[in-house]
C-alpha positions in Angstrom: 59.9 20.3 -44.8 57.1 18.5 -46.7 59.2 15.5 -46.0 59.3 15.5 -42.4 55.5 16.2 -42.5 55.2 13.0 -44.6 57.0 11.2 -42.1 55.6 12.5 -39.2 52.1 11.6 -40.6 53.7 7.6 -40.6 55.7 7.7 -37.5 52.9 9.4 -35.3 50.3 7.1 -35.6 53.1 4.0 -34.9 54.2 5.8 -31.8 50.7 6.0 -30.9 49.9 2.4 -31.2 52.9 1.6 -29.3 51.8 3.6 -27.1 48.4 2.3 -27.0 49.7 -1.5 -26.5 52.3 -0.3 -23.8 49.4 1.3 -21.3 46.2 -0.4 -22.1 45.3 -2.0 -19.4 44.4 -5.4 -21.3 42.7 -7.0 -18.5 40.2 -4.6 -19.0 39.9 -5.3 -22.2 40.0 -9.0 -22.1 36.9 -8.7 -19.5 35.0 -6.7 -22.2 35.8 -8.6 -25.4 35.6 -12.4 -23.6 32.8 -13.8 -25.4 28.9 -13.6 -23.2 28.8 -16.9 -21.4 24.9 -18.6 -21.2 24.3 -18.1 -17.7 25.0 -15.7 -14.5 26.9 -18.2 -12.7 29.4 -18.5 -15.4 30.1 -15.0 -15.9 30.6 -14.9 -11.7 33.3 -17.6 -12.4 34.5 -15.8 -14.6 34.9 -13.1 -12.7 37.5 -14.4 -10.5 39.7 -14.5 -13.6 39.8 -10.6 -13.6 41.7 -10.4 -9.9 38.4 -10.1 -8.2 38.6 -12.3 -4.9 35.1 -13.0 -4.0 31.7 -12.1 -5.9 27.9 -12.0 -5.0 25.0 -11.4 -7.2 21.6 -11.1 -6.1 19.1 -11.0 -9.0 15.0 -10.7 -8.4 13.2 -10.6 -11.4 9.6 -10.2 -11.8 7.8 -13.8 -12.2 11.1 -15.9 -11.3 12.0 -16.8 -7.4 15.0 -14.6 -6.4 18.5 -16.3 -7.7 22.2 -16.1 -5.9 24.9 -16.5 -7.5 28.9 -16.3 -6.1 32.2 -17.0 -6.8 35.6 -16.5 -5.3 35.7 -15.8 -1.7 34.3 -14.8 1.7 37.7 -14.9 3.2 40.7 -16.3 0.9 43.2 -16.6 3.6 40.7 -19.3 5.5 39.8 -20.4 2.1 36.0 -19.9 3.0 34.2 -19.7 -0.1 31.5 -16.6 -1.4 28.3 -16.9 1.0 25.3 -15.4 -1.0 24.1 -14.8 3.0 27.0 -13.0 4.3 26.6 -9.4 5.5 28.9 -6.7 3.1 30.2 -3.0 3.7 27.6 -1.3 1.2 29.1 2.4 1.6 27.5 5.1 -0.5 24.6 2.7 -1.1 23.7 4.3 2.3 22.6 7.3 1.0 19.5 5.7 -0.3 18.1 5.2 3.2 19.0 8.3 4.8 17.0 10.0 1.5 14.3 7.8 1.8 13.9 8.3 5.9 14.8 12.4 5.1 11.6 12.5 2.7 9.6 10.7 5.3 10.3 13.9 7.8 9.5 16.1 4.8 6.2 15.0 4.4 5.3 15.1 7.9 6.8 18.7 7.8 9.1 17.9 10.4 11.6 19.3 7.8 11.6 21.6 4.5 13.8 21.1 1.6 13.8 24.9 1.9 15.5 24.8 5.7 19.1 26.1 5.0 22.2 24.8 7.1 22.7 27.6 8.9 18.7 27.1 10.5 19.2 23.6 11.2 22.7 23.1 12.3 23.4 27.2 13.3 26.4 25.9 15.5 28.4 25.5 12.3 27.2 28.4 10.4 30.5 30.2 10.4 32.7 27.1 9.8 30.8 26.1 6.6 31.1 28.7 3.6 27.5 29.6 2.5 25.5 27.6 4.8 23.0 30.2 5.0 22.4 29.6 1.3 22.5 26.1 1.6 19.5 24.6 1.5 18.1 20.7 2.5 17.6 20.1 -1.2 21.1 20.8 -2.2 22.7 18.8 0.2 20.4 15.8 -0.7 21.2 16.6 -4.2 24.7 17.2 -3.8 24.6 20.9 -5.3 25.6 22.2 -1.9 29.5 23.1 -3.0 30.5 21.6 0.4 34.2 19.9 -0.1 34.3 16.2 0.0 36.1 14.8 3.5 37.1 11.9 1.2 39.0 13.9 -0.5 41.3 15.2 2.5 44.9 14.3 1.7 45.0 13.8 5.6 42.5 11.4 6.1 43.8 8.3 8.3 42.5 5.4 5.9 44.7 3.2 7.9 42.3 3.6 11.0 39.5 6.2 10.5 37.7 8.1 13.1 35.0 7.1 14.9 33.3 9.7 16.0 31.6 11.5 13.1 32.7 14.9 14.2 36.2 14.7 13.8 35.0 13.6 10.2 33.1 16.7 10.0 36.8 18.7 11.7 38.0 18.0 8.1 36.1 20.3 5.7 35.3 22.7 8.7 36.5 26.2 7.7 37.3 25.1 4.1 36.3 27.3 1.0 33.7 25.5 -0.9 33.7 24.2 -3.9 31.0 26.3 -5.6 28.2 28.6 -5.4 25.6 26.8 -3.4 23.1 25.1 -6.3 25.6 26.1 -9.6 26.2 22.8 -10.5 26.1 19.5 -9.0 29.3 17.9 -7.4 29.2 14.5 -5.7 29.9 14.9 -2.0 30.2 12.4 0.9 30.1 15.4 3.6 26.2 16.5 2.3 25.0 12.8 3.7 27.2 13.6 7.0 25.4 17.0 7.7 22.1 15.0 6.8 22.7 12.3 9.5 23.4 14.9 12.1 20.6 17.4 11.0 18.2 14.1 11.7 19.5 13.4 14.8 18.8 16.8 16.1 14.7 16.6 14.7 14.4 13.4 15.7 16.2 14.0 19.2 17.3 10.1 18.6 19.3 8.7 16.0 18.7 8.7 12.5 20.0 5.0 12.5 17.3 4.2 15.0 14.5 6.1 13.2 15.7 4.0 9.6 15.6 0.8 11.6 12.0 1.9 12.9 10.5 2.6 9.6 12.2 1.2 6.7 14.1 -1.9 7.9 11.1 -3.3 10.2 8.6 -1.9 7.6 10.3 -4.2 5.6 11.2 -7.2 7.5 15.0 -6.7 6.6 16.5 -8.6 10.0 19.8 -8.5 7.9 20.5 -4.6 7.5 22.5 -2.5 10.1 23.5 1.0 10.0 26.9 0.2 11.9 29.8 -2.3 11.4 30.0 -1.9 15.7 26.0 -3.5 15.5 27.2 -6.9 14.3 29.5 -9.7 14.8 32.4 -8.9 12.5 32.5 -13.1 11.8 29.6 -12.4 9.5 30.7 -9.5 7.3 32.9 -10.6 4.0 36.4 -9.7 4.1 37.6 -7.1 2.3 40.8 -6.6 0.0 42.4 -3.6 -1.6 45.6 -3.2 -4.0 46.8 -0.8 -1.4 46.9 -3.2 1.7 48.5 -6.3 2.0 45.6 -8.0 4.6 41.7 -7.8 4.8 41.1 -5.0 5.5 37.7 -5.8 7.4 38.5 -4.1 11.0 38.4 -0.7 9.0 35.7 1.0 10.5 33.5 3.9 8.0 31.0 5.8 10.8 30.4 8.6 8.2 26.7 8.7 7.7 25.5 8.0 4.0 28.6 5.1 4.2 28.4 3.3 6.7 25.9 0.1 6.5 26.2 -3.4 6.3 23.3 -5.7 4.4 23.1 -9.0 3.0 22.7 -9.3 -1.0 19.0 -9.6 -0.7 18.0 -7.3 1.6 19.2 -4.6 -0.5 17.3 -6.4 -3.2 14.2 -6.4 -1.1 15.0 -2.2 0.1 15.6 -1.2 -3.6 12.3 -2.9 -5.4 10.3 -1.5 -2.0 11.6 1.8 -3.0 11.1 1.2 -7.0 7.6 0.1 -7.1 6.2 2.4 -4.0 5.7 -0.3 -1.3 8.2 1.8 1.1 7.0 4.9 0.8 3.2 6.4 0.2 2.3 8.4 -2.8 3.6 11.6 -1.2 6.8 10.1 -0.2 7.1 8.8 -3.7 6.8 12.0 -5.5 8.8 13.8 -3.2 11.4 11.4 -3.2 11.4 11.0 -7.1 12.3 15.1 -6.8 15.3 14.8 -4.4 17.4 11.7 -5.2 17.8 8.5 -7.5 16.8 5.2 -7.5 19.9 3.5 -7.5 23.4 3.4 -6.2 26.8 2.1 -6.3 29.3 2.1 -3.2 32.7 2.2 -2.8 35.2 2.1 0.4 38.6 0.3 0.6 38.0 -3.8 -0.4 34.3 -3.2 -0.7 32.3 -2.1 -3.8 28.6 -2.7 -4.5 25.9 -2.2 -7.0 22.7 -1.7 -6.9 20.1 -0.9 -9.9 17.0 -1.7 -10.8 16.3 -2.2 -14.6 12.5 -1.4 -15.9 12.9 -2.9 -19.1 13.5 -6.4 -17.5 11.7 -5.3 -14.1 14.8 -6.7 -12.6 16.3 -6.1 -9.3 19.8 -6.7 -10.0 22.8 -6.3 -6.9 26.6 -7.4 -7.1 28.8 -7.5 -4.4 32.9 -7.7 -4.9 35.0 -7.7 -2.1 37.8 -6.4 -4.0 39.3 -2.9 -4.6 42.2 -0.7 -6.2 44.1 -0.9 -9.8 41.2 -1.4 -12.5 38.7 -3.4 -10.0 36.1 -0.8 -10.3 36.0 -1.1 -14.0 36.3 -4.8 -14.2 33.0 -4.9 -11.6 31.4 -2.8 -13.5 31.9 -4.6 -16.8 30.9 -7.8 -15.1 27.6 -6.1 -13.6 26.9 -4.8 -17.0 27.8 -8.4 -18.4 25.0 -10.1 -16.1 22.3 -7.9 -17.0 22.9 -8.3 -20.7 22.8 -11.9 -19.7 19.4 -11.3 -18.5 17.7 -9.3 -20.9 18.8 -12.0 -23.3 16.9 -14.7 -21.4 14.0 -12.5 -21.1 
């Protein structure tokens, strides 16, 4: 017996390096351990190296012009290279407008972070578990237990809907996840209710009302709240391990995913929003209550970044038109990569 415990003790720890060198994926590995090239542009070109097709980086640092940097490309099978210009599906990066625009009709008391569901969208109080305990604040927060439509095994990702209520027809009726407020569980749906629940305040859309007082506050002629509101020419293809093509055409309607923006203005929206030239002081603390100050976005051969860093007073946004396997890691290694890049130069 206390010889096959002595063996075990050497065999185990083999089996478990083999193991180790069998699944690791090393890719991920090599993008991490790779030595920290001088400058942002290499580690872009570099970046290609890691099966990402096409990368953009949009850095505004305080003191220092804005700086674009790419790689890869806009659209490999035309072999048109990375346009620091070219408009991107920022998904979930989304969210930041609709919270900044929902704060804005707090403060003028158009809304209450107190309103519950079942008061400002009563038509689906008895098709959404606890939506009379549901308040504005937990579905900005995402502590609203709603389930995720992203997460419905019978979503068509091959050609999604576009008509935001047959979104919505997906978690209808579905148990939730939680106890409204319990904990806090990251849900796509919240944003959805929130687009709809400002369209009925505003008796217009909310894509309108963000347009009125964000992007034209701003001057951002490069920002849209829907793939239908541009030329498709202009967006960056897209690419996923699950498709074989560009998966462009793919058309997200869902608010809180579905805007397209150029590098920079997203730059330009997130230090507006960071430093308190979007909203007033009200705004600001309110906001700075309800939601964050950064973002990332993911939707099939699209994922974006988008942070600023204090320390550096840094506006820093990356782009990758590339999705599936260990892309999301790799990106996020490479974002992680550039900033250290930065903070050494600073």
């Amino acid at each position: 017996m206390k010889q096959r415990k002595r063996l075990l003790k050497i065999i185990m720890p083999i089996i478990a390096i083999i193991c180790s060198l069998i699944f690791i994926p090393w890719i991920i590995v090599r993008a991490w351990l790779t030595p920290l090239p001088d400058t942002i542009q290499e580690q872009a070109n570099n970046a290609i190296n890691y099966k990402l097709d096409g990368i953009i980086v949009y850095v505004d640092q305080s003191g220092k012009p804005p700086a674009f940097y790419t790689a890869g490309w806009k659209n490999k099978e035309n072999k048109v290279s990375a346009d620091p210009q070219a408009l991107f599906k920022i998904a979930s990066i989304s969210k930041l407008y609709i919270a900044a625009a929902t704060t804005k009709l707090i403060n003028s008391q158009s809304l209450s972070l107190n309103d519950t569901l079942a008061k400002l969208l009563p038509e689906l109080a008895n098709r959404i578990e606890n939506a009379n305990r549901i308040s504005l604040r937990m579905l900005l927060q995402h502590r609203s237990g709603i389930p995720d439509w992203i997460d419905d095994p019978e979503f068509p990702w091959d050609k999604p809907p576009t008509d935001v209520d047959k979104v919505l027809q997906l978690v209808l009726d579905e148990h939730s996840k939680f106890k409204p407020d319990s904990r806090y569980k990251y849900s796509n749906t919240n944003y959805l209710l929130i687009g709809k629940i400002l369209d009925k305040i505003l008796g217009y859309s909310h894509q309108q009302y963000i347009k009125n007082e964000i992007l034209e506050h701003l001057s951002l002629t490069h920002t849209f709240s829907l793939m239908s509101e541009v030329d498709t020419a202009d967006i960056v293809s897209g690419y996923d391990s699950h498709y074989d093509k560009d998966v462009k055409m793919l058309d997200f309607v869902s608010p809180g995913s579905s805007m397209v923006s150029t590098a920079q203005d997203v730059g330009i929206f997130l230090r507006a929003l960071n430093d308190g030239s979007l909203l007033n002081k009200e705004e600001q603390t309110l906001f700075s209550s309800i939601y964050m100050y950064e973002h990332t976005g993911l939707l099939p051969g699209y994922q974006s970044i988008a942070r600023y860093h204090k320390d550096i007073d840094a506006v820093v946004i990356q782009f990758v038109n590339t999705s599936g396997e260990n892309t999301w890691t790799i990106s996020e290694i490479v974002y992680n990569r550039i900033v250290k890049i930065l903070r050494r130069k600073t």
